[in-house]
C-alpha positions as CSV (number, residue, x, y, z in Angstrom):
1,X,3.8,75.9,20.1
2,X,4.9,74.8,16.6
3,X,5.4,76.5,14.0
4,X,3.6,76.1,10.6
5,X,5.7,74.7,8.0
6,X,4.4,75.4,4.3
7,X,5.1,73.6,1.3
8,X,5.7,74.6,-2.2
9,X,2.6,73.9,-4.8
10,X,3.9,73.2,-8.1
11,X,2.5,71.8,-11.5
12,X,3.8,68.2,-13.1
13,X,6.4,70.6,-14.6
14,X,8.0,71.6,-11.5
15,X,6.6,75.2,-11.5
16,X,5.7,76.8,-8.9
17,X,2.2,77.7,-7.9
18,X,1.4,78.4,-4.6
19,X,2.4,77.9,-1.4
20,X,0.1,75.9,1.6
21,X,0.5,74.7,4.8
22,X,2.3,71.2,5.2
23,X,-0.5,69.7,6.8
24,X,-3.4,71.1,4.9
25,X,-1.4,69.9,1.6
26,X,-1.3,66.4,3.0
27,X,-4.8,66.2,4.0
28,X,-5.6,67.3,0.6
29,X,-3.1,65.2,-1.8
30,X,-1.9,68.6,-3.3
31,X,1.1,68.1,-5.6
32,X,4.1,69.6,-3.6
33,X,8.1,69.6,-4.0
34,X,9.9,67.6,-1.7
35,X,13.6,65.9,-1.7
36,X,15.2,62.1,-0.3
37,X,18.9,62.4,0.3
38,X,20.9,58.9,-0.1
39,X,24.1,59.1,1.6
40,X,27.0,56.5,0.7
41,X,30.0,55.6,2.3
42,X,33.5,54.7,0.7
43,X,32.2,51.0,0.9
44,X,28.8,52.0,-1.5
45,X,26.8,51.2,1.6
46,X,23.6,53.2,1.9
47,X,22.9,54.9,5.4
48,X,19.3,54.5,6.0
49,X,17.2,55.9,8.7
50,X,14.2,54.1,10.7
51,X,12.0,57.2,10.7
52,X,10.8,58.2,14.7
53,X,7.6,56.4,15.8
54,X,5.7,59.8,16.4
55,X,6.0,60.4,12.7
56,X,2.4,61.3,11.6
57,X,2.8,59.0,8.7
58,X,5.3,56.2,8.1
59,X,6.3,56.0,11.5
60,X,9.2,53.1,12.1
61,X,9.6,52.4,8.5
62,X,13.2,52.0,6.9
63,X,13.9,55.0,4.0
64,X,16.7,57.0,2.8
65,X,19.1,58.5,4.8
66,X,16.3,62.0,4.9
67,X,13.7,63.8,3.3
68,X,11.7,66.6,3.2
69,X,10.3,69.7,2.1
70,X,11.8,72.9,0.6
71,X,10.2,76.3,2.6
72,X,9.7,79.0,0.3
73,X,12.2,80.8,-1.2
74,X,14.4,77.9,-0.2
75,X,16.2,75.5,-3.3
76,X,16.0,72.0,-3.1
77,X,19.5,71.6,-2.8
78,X,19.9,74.5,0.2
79,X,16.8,72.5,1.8
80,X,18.4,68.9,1.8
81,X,21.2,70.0,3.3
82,X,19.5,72.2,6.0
83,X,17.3,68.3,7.0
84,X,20.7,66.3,6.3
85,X,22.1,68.3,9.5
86,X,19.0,68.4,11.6
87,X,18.2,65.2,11.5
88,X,21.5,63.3,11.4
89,X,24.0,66.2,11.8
90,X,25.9,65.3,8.9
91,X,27.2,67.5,6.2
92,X,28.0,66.6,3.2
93,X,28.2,67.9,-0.7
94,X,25.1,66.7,-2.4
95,X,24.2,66.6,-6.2
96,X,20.4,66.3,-7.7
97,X,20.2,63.1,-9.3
98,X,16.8,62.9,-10.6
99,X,13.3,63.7,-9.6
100,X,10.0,61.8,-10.2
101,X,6.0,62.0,-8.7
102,X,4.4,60.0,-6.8
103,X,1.2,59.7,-4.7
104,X,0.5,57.5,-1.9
105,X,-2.4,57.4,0.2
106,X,-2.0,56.6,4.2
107,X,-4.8,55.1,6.4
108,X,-4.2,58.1,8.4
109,X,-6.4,60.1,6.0
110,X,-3.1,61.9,4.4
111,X,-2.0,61.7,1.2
112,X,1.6,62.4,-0.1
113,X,1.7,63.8,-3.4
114,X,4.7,64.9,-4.4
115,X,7.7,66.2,-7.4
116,X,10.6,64.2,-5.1
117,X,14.1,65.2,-5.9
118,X,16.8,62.7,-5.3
119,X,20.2,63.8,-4.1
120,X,23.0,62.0,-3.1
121,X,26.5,62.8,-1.2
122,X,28.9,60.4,0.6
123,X,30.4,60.8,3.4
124,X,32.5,57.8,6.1
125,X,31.2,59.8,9.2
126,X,28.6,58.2,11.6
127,X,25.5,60.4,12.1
128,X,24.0,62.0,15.0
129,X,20.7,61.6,14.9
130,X,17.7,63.6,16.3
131,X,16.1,61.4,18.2
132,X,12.5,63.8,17.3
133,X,13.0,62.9,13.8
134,X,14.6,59.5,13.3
135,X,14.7,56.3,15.6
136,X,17.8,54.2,14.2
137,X,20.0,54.1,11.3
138,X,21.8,51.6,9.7
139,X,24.8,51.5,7.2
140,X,23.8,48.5,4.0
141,X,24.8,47.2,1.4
142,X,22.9,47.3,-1.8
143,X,22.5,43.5,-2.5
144,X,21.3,43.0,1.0
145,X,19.0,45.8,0.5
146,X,17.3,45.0,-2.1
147,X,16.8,41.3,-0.9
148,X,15.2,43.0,2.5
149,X,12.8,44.9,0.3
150,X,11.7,41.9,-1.8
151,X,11.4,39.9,1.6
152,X,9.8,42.5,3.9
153,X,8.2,45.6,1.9
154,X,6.6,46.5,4.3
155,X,9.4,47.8,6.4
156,X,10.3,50.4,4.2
157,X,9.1,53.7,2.8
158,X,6.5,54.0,0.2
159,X,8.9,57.0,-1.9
160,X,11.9,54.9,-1.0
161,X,10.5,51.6,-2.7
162,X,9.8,53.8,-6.0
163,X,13.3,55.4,-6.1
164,X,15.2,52.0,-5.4
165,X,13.3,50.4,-8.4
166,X,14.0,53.2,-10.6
167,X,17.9,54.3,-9.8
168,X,18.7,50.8,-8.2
């Protein structure tokens, strides 16, 4: 049986006002906090991940290298690290670069809505992956990434379309 994940609730100011379960939050476009890690390599490369096809939303796509949620009681930071290492068993020392909100609708009937922080760290090791939570991963340049996204936007992450305009 799984166990229920729950989300922090917070205003457009980052403060904290509730907590709810994951799923419930999705299925009702509640503004939670979340984080996207963008590892590098000594090259500048990205490493992106192809997200596993029994995601329950954006399943295949192309993002960042992970993202998530903070639990409660848990900082961003302490959280990013904690998914960094579950889902492709890296470790690395990662920094908060910025954070921004976004909301997309998926046909699925959920709804991200969320106070993304974006945190990077760099690292020349070759992940591990957790096959449950990513499919593939790729190591890219950011010329050819950016030409990808213009080409096929599609393939890629709504969140992860929104940071590589703004940083990028």
């Amino acid at each position: 049986m799984l166990k229920e994940e729950y989300v922090i609730l917070v205003d457009e100011h980052d403060n904290e006002i509730g907590v709810m379960e994951k799923m419930q939050a999705h299925r009702e476009g509640a503004l939670h906090r979340a984080f996207s890690v963008f590892i590098f390599n000594e090259k500048g490369e990205f490493l992106l991940q192809q997200r596993a096809l029994s995601k329950y939303h954006s399943a295949g796509l192309w993002t960042n290298t992970c993202c998530s949620h903070p639990r409660p009681n848990e900082t961003v930071k302490d959280a990013a690290n904690r998914r960094l290492f579950e889902e492709m068993g890296l470790i690395c020392d990662l920094k908060i670069k910025s954070n921004f909100i976004y909301k997309t609708p998926f046909e699925n009937g959920l709804t991200e809505h969320e106070l993304d922080y974006v945190l990077f760290g760099e690292t020349n090791r070759e992940p591990k992956i957790n096959s449950a939570e990513v499919e593939n991963f790729k190591w890219v340049s950011l010329y050819d990434l950016k030409k990808d996204i213009s080409v096929a936007p599609e393939k890629y992450t709504s969140w992860f379309k929104i940071v590589m305009k703004q940083l990028f």
